[in-house]
C-alpha positions in Angstrom: 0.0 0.0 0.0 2.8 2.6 0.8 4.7 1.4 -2.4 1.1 2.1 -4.5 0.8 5.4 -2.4 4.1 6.8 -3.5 4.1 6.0 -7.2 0.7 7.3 -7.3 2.5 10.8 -5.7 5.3 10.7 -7.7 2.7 10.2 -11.1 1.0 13.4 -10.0 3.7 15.5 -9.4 4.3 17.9 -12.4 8.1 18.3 -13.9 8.9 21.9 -13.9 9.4 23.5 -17.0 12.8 24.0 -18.3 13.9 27.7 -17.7 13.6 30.2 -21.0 16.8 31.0 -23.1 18.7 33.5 -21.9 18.1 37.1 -23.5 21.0 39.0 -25.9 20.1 42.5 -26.3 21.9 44.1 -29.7 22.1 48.1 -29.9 21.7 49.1 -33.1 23.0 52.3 -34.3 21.1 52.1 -37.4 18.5 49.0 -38.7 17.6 48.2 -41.9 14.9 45.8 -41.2 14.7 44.2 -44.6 11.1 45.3 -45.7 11.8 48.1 -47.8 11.1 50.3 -44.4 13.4 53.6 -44.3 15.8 52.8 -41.3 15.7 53.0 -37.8 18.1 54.6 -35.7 19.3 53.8 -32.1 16.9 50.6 -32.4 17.3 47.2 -29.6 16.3 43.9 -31.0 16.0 41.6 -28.4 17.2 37.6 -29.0 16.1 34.7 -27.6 17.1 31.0 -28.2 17.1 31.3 -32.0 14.3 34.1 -32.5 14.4 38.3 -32.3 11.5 38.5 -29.7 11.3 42.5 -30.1 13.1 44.6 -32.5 13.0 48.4 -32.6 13.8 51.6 -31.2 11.5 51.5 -28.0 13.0 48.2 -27.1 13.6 48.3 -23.4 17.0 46.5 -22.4 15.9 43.8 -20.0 17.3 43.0 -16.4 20.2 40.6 -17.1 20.8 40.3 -20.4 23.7 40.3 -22.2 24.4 43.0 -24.4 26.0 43.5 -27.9 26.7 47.1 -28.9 26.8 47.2 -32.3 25.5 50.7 -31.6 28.2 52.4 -34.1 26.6 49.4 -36.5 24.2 49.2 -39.4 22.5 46.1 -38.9 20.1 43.9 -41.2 18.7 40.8 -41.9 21.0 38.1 -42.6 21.3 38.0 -46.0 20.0 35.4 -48.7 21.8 34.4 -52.2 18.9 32.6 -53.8 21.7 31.0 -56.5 25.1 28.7 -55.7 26.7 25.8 -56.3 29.0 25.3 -52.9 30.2 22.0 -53.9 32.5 22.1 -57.0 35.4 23.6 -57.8 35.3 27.2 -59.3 35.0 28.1 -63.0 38.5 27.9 -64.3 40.2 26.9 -61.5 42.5 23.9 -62.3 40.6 21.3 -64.4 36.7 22.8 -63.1 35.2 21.3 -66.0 36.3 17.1 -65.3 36.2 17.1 -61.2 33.0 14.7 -61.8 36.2 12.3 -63.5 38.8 12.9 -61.0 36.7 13.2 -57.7 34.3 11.2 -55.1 31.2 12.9 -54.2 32.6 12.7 -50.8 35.6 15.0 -51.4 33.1 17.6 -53.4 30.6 17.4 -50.3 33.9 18.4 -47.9 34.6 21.2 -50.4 31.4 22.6 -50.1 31.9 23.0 -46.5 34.4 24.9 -46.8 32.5 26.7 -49.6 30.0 27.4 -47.0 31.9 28.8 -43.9 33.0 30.9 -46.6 29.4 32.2 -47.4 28.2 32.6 -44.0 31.3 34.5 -43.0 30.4 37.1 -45.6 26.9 37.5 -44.5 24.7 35.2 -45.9 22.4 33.4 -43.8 20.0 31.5 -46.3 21.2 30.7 -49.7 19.6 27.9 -52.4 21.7 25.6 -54.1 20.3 24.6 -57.5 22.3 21.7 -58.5 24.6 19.7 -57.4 26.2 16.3 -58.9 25.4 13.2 -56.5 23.1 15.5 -54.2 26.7 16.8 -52.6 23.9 19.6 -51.5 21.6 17.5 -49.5 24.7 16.1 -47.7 26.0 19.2 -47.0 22.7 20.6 -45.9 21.9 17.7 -43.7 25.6 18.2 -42.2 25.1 22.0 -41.4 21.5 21.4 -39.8 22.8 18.4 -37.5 25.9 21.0 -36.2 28.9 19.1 -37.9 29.5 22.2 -39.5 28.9 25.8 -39.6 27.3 27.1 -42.8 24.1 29.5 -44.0 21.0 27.5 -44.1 20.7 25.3 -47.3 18.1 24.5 -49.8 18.9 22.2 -52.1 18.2 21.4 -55.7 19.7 18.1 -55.2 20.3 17.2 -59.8 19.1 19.6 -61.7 18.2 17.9 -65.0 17.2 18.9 -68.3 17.5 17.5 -71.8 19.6 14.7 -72.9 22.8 16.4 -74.4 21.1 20.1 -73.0 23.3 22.2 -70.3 22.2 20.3 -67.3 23.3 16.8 -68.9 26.4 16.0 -67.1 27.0 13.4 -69.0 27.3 16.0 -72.2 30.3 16.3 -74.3 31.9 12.7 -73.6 33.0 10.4 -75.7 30.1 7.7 -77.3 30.9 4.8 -75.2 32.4 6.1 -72.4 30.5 5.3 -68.7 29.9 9.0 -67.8 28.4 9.0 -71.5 25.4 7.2 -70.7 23.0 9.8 -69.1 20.2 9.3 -67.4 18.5 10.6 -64.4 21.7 10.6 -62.3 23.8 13.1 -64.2 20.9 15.5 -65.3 19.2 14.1 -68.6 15.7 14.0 -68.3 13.0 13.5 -71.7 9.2 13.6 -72.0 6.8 14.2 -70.0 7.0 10.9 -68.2 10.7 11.2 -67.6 10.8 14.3 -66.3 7.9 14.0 -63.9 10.0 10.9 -63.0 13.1 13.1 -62.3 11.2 15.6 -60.0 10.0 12.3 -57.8 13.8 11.0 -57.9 15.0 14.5 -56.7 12.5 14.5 -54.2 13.0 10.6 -52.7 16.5 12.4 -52.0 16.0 15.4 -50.6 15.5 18.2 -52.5 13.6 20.9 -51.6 13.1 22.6 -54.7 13.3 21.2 -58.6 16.0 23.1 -60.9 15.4 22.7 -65.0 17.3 23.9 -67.5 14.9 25.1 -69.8 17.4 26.6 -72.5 21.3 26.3 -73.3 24.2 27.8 -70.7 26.5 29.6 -71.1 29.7 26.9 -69.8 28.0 23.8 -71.4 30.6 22.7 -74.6 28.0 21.8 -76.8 24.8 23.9 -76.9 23.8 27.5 -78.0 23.4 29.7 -74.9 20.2 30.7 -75.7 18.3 28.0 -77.7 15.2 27.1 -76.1 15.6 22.8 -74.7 12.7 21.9 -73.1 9.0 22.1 -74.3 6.7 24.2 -72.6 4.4 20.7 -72.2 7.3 19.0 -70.8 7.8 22.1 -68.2 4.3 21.9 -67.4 4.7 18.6 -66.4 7.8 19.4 -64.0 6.1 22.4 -62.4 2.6 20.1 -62.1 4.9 17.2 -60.2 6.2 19.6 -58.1 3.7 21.5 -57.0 2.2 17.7 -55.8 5.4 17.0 -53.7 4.6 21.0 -52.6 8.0 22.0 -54.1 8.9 25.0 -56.4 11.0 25.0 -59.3 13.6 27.4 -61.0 14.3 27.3 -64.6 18.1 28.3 -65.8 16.9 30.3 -68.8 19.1 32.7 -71.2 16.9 33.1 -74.3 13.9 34.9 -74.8 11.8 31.6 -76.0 12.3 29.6 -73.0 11.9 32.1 -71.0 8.5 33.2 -71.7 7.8 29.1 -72.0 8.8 28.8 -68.6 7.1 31.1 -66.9 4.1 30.2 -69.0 4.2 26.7 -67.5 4.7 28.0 -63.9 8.1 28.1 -63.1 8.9 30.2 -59.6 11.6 32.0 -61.0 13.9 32.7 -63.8 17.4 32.2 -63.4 19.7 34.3 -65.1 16.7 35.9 -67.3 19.6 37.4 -69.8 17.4 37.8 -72.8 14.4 39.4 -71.7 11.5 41.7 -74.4 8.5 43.8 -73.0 6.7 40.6 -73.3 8.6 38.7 -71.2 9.0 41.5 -68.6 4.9 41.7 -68.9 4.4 38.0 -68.6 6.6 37.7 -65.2 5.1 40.6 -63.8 1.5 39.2 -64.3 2.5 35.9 -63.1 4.6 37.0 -60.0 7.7 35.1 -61.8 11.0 36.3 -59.8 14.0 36.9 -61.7 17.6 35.9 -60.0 19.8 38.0 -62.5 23.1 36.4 -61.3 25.1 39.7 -62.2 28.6 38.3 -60.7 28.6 35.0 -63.1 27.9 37.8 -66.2 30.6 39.9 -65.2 32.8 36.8 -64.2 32.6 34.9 -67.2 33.1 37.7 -69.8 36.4 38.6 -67.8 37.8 34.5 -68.3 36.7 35.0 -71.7 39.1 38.4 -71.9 41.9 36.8 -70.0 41.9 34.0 -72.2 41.0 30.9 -69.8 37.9 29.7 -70.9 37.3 27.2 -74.0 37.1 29.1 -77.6 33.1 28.0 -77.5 32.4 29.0 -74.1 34.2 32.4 -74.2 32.5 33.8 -77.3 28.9 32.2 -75.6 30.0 34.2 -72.3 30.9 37.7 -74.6 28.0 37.4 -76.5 25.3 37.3 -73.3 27.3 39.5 -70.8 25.9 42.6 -71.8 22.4 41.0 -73.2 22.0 40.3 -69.3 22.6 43.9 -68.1 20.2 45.2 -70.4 17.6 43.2 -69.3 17.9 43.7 -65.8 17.4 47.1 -66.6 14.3 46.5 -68.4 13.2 43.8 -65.2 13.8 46.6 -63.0 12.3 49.6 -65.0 9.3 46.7 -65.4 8.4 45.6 -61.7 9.8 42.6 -62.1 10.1 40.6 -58.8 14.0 40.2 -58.1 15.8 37.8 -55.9 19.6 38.4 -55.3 21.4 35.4 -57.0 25.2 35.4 -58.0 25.8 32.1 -59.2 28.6 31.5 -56.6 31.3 29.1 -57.5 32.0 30.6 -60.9 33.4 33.0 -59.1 34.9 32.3 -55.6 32.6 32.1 -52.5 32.6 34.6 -49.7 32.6 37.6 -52.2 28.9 37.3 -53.1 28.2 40.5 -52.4 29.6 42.2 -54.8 26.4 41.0 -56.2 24.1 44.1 -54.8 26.8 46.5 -56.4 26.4 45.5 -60.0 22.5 45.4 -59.2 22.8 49.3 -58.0 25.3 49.7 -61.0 22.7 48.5 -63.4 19.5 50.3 -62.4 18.5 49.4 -58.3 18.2 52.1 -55.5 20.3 50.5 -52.7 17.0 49.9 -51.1 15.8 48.3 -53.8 18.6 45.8 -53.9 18.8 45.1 -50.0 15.1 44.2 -50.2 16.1 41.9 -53.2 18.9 40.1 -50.6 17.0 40.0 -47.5 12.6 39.7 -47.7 12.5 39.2 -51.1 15.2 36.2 -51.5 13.2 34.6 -48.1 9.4 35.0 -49.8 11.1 33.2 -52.7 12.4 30.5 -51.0 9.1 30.2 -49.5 10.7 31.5 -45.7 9.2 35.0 -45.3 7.7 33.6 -41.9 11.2 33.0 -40.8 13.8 34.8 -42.6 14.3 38.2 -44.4 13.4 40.9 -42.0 13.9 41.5 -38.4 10.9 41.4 -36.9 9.4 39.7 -33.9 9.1 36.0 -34.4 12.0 35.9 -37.3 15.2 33.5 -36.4 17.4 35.6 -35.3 19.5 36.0 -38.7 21.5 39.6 -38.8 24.4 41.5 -40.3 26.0 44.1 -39.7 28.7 46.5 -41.0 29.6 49.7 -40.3 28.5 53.0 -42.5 25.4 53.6 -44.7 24.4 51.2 -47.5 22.1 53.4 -48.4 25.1 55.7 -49.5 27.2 53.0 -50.3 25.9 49.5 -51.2 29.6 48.7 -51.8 30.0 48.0 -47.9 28.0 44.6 -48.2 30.9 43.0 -49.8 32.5 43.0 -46.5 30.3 42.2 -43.2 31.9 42.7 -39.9 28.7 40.9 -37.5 26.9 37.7 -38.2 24.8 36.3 -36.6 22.8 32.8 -37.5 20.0 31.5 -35.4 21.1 33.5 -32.5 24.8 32.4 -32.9 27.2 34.6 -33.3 29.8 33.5 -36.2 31.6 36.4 -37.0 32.4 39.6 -34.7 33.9 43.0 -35.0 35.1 41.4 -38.8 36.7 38.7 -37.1 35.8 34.8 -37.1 34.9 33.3 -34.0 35.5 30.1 -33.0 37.6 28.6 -36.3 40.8 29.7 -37.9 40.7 32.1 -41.2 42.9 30.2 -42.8 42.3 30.0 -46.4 40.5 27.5 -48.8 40.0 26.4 -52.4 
């Protein structure tokens, strides 16, 4: 009876709960919340765990907290690069174009950690990965959510396929006979309407999170015109229709004008590169919400190889000819309302320097506004995160950046963050690393 009397005490007894996070209180000089808002001066935003619980300039300091004074600081979101590649090698570096030959998945997975200390270290929180051979990205992802390494939030593309012989075929340009000849799902080729609803399902069994397509030619693809339109608009429908039913978006690579509009006809989510773009076009992806992700540092990178020499004869005139195609049509994007997402194509050029990206969008026809929007709420509502990520606001993880001066004067300063922040850990402090060497990488 006593034994039944105490376990019948002990069952009603309530566990207390666990105590709340502790609070970090961050001064603000100046905050640039993200939303297109004009700025804030002398704002607090209040952290807790791994989301801002207050954020702005009547924020009271709470009773024990611990304070970071970034109060001679302009602070943002953390920012979002809607298009990379963290695990490859970079465009003409070495022999970039056979590292599928001469490589294990496993060593391009370990790259792209490095790649992506790289990228949070300059600021950017979020970024999407569209494509990646052997889904490299879902490892790495899956590796930087579990805490085995530090890196910006991942989605990934996991393959990103097209046609057989087309830009995403990484089988393309081999030798008739060969084993990395052969094609197929796993390096990319994907035909018909059958096979490419197939592909999205394959993509999706391993992780993906969003479906990438090329839906014309590339630019560093041996065999194809850059802008030639590859896959069908039926055939497009079909990939955007099986996505939407695994509740996935999709991004199309698209240069030339015809797959363009073809894509964003069938219901692509955004346009990447969009270097060929008309009225119609512009009209077409403002009536159907389509985002654009100019990738302005992969235009400007690959026409400098081509000067300097180091590309492929092919590939350099392809990279001459749509350098400046692209600039002109972000104006005509921008002048148009087009929704824009900040993309750079990261690992054609080398990572950590991605933004240099709002620069060249400023250059070409932005406010600075304008092009922190594009890098902060705008990349997030994209990506399908505006609950979470893009502005700082009560309720968002705790993603921010800061540097010191006025972006607003001089966008030029995001190419070199001095505070990060990720999920209320700090990474990066007064422009120096914590917790890791510098030490350089590949």
């Amino acid at each position: 009876m006593i034994t039944l009397a105490l376990l019948a005490a002990l069952a009603n007894q309530q566990t207390p709960p666990p105590p709340p996070p502790p609070i970090t209180a961050i001064r603000a000089g100046t905050l640039i919340d993200g939303s297109g808002a004009a700025p804030v001066g002398n704002a607090v935003i209040l952290v807790q765990g791994n989301r801002i619980t207050a954020a702005g300039p009547n924020v009271a300091v709470p009773s024990g907290a611990t304070v970071i004074d970034l109060s001679g600081w302009t602070v943002l979101p953390g920012l979002v690069d809607a298009h990379v590649h963290l695990t490859g090698h970079i465009i003409g570096d070495g022999d970039w174009q056979h590292q599928d030959l001469l490589e294990t998945a496993a060593q391009r997975a370990l790259l792209g950690a490095a790649h992506a200390q790289q990228t949070l270290e300059a600021g950017f929180t979020t970024v999407r990965n569209v494509g990646a051979d052997e889904f490299t990205d879902i490892a790495l992802r899956n590796a930087i959510n579990a805490g085995w390494v530090p890196g910006p939030r991942i989605l990934g593309a996991g393959i990103s396929f097209g046609i057989s012989g087309g830009h995403c075929d990484g089988s393309s340009g081999y030798q008739p006979g060969s084993l990395v000849s052969r094609g197929g799902l796993e390096t990319g080729a994907a035909d018909g309407v059958e096979q490419v609803r197939e592909a999205v399902r394959y993509n999706v069994k391993h992780g993906a999170d969003v479906i990438k397509i090329c839906a014309t030619g590339g630019v560093l693809s041996p065999a194809d015109s850059v802008g030639v339109q590859q896959y069908t608009e039926e055939e497009m429908r079909a990939v955007v229709e099986a996505a939407r039913m695994t509740e996935r978006r999709v991004a199309a690579h698209a240069h030339g004008l015809a797959g363009i509009k073809a894509a964003v006809r069938a219901g692509v989510t955004s346009i990447e590169h969009g270097s060929i773009l008309d009225d119609e076009a512009v009209r077409l992806m403002k009536e159907r919400g389509t985002y654009l992700v100019p990738t302005m540092m992969a235009a400007e990178t690959v026409e400098r190889l081509a000067q300097q020499n180091r590309l492929p004869p092919a590939i350099a005139a392809k990279a001459l000819a749509i350098a400046p195609r692209s600039r002109e049509s972000f104006r005509r994007a921008v002048n148009g309302g087009v929704k824009i997402a900040l993309g750079t194509d990261a690992g054609v050029f080398p990572h950590g320097n991605n933004g240099h990206e709002f620069t060249l969008m400023v250059q070409f026809g932005m406010t600075p506004m304008q092009a922190i929007v594009a890098g902060t709420s705008s990349g997030a509502t994209l990506l399908g995160l505006e609950a979470d990520i893009g502005t700082v606001s009560t309720g968002r993880r705790a993603d921010l950046v800061a540097i010191r001066g006025n972006p607003l004067q001089n966008v030029a300063l995001l190419e070199h963050v001095d505070f990060v922040m990720k999920d209320g850990v700090v990474f990066k402090r007064d422009g120096q690393v914590v917790g890791r060497s510098a030490a350089g990488v590949p």
